[in-house]
N, C-alpha and C positions, 0 to 999 in steps of 0.2 A: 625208564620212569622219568628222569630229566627232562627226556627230549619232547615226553608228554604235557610235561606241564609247561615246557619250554611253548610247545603249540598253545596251548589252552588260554597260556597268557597273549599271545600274540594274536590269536581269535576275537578272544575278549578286548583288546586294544581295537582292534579294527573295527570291532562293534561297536564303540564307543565313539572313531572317527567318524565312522559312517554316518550315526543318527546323530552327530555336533554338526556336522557340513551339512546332509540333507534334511536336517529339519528347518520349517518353516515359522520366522519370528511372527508373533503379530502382530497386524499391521496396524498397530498403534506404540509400535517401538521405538522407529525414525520417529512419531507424531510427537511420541513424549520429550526425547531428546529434539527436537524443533522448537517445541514451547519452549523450554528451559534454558536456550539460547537466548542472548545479550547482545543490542544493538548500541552501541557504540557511536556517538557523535561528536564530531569539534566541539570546541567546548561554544557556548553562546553565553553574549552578553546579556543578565539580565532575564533571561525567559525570552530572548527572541526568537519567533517564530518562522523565522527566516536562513537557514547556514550556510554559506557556502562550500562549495565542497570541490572548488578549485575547477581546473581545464584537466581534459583528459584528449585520447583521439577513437573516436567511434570507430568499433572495428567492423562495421558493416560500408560504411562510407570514407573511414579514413579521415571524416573532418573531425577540426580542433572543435569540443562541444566544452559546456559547462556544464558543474551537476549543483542541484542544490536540494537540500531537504527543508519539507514545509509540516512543522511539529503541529499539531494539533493537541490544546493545552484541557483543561480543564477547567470551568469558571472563567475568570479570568485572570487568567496567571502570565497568561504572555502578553509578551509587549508590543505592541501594534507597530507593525511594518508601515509606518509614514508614509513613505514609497508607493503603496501600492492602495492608498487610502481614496477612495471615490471623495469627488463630490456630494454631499448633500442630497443634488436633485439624480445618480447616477447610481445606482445598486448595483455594480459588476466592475471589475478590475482585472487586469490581465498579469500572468508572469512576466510576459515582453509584446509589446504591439505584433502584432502578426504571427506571433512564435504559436504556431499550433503544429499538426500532425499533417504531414503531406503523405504518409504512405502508412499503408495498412499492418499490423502486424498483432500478432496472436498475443495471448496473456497466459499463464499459467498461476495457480492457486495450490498449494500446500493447507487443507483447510483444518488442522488436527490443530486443537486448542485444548487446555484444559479446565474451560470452563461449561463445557457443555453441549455447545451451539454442533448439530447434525451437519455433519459433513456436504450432505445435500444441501441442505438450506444454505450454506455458505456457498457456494457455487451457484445455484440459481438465484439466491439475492444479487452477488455481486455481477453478475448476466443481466440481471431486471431492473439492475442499478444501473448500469453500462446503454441499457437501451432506451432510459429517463433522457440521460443528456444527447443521443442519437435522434430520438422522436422529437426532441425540441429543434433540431434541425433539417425535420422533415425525411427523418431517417438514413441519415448521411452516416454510413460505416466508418467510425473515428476509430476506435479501441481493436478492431477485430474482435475473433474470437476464441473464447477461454477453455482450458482445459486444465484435470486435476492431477496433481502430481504425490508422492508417500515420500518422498525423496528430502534432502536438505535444499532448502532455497538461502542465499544468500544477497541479502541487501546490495547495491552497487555505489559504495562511499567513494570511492576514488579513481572507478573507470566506468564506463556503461560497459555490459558484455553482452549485446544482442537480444537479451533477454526480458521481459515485460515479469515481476513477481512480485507474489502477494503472499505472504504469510503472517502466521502468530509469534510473536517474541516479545521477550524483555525491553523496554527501550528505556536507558541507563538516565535519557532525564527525567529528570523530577516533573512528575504532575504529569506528561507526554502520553495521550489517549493513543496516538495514531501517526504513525511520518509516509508523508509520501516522496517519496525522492525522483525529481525529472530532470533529466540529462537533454539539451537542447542549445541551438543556437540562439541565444537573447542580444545579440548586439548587431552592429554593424546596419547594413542597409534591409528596411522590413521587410523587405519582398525574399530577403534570404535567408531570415528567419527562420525553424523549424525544431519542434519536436523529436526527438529520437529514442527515448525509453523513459520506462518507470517503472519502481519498483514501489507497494506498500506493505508497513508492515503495524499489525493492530495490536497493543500491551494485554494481553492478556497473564498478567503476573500482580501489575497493581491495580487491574480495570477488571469488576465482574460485566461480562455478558448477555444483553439477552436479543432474544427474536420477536419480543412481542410488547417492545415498551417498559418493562418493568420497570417501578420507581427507583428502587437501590442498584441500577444496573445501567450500563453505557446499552446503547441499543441499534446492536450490527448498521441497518441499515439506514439508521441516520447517518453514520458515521460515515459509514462507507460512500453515500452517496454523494456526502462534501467531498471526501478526498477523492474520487472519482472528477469531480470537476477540477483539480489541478492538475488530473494527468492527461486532462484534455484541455490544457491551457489557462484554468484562469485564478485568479489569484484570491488571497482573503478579504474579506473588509471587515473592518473594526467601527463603522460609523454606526451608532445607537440607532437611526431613519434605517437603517439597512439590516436589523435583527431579524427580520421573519425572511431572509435568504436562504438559500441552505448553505453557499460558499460566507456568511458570518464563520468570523473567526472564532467565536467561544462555543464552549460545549458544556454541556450538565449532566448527572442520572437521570434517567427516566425520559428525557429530551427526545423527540419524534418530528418535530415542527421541519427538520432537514432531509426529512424522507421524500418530501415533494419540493420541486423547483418552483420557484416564486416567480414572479415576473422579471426580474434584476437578473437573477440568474437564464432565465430565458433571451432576456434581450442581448445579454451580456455572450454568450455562446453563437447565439447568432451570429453577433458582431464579428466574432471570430472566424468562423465559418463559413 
């Protein structure tokens, strides 16, 4: 009699391993725990929109890169990067003269958010956003191409690691819509210049969402399509002559006016390019 119940327990044990290991989570699990994640940055003076985020060594090339994160605020809460301020008569500004992308490489998107926005729709917005700044150059492949992932992505604060990523998270400062973070060579002589990763990641914690403009709502691909233009090189501007940009550094609810590239931003990509 023991030795029966001794089995019956041990059956029942196994049956319980069995369906804990082969059941399948769903696949809004990792998405939840992704949101609820906290980005984390040096602290910045002021609301600037500018961070450093030191030297690291690219593990694809091996060279000494820089990384910096560029916040994208809300209203106007940040403090205009002097540095990278145009002229009056010039709508477009760069990270570093000639610092753009010399080689091709893929992006990936984590697009699970908890405010709504179709996993679809985030992938091919941010593909139709990607091929705005492409088409202004006559269709010159900058960004590569994108693909989606259920997995944890992580920001790259303090090294690049090969990896182009985009997700939803927390971002721990105050008022902060959106950071995109570019790992690239910005000094020395401009011909050696270059690009080497980016990672963005959009608040979806203190920023409601939408796909179609809504008033009380940040609106994907406006947003998206600004920061899309620092990961292919070019920088904010803060001059009042230069508000119908889409790389204009302020943002609003309901705001759409950055879903299309303006001339500034058109000439300004060129330049680069």
């Amino acid at each position: 009699m023991i030795k029966k119940i001794i089995t019956l327990v041990a059956i029942f044990a196994l049956l319980l391993a069995t369906n804990s290991v082969g059941a399948t989570p769903p696949s809004t699990s990792l998405g939840a725990s992704q949101a609820q994640r906290t980005l984390v940055l040096p602290e910045a003076a002021d609301h600037s929109p500018v961070i450093s985020l030191g030297t690291a060594h690219d593990p694809q090339s091996g060279q000494l890169v820089e990384g910096y994160a560029i916040i994208h605020y809300k209203g106007e809460q940040a403090k205009p990067d002097h540095a990278g301020k145009p002229a009056a008569s010039v709508c477009y500004g760069f990270l570093a003269k000639d610092a753009k992308w010399k080689a091709v490489e893929p992006w990936v998107v984590n697009p699970a958010n908890s405010r709504g926005l179709a996993s679809d729709f985030i992938f091919s917005n941010l593909s139709g956003d990607i091929a705005k700044w492409e088409n202004a150059v006559q269709g010159i492949n900058i960004l590569g191409n994108g693909s989606t992932a259920t997995g944890t992505l992580i920001a790259d604060t303090a090294s690049p690691d090969g990896q182009n990523e985009v997700y939803f998270a927390d971002v721990a400062n105050d008022g902060a819509i959106a950071v995109t973070i570019v790992w690239g060579i910005f000094g020395g002589p401009p011909a050696g210049r270059q690009l080497v990763e980016w990672d963005q990641i959009y608040d979806d914690v203190d920023f409601d969402w939408s796909a179609s403009g809504e008033a009380d709502k940040m609106d994907f691909e406006n947003i998206a399509t600004h920061e899309l233009g620092h990961s292919v090189g070019l920088a904010d501007l803060y001059n009042s002559a230069c508000s119908a940009e889409t790389m204009y550094g302020y943002a609003g609810l309901g705001e759409t006016i950055k879903r299309d590239l303006n001339t500034g931003d058109i000439a300004g990509v060129n330049k680069l390019y």
